[in-house]
C-alpha positions in Angstrom: 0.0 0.0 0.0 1.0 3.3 -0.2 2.9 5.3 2.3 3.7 2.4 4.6 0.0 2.0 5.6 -0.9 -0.9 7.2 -3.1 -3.6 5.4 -6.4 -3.3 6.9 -8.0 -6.7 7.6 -11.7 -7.0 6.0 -13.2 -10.2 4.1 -15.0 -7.4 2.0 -12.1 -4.5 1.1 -8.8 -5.5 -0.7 -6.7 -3.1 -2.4 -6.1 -2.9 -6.4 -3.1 -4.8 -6.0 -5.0 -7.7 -4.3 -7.9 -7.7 -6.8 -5.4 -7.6 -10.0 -3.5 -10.8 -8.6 -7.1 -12.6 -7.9 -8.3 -11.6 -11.7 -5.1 -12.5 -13.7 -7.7 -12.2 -16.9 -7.0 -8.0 -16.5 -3.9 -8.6 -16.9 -4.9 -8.5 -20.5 -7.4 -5.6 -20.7 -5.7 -2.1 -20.4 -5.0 -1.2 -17.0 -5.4 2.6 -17.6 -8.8 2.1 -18.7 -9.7 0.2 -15.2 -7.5 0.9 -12.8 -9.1 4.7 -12.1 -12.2 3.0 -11.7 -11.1 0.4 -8.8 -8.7 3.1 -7.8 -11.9 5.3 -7.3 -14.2 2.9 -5.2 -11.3 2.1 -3.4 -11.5 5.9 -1.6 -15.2 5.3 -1.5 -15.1 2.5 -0.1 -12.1 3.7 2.6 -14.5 6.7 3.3 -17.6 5.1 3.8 -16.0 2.6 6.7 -13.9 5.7 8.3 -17.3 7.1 8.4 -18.7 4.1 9.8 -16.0 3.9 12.3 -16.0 7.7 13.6 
């Protein structure tokens, strides 16, 4: 992860890292055209459970 963050632990969120080595089939689609996309709900994501959490 970036900036030496921890991983945070959740059966739900995984980073775009984690998703792209589950899904080796991407591999072969352009990541430019979907990595802003995971990159995206990633912060959501992040938001909405640092929301949840404070």
């Amino acid at each position: 992860m970036l900036g030496g963050e921890d991983k945070m632990d959740s059966k739900y969120y995984i980073t775009w890292e984690e998703y792209l080595a589950d899904h080796p089939e991407l591999e072969r689609k352009s990541k430019q055209a979907i990595e802003p996309k995971i990159q995206k709900y990633e912060d959501i994501m992040f938001t909405f459970i640092m929301d949840l959490v404070l």
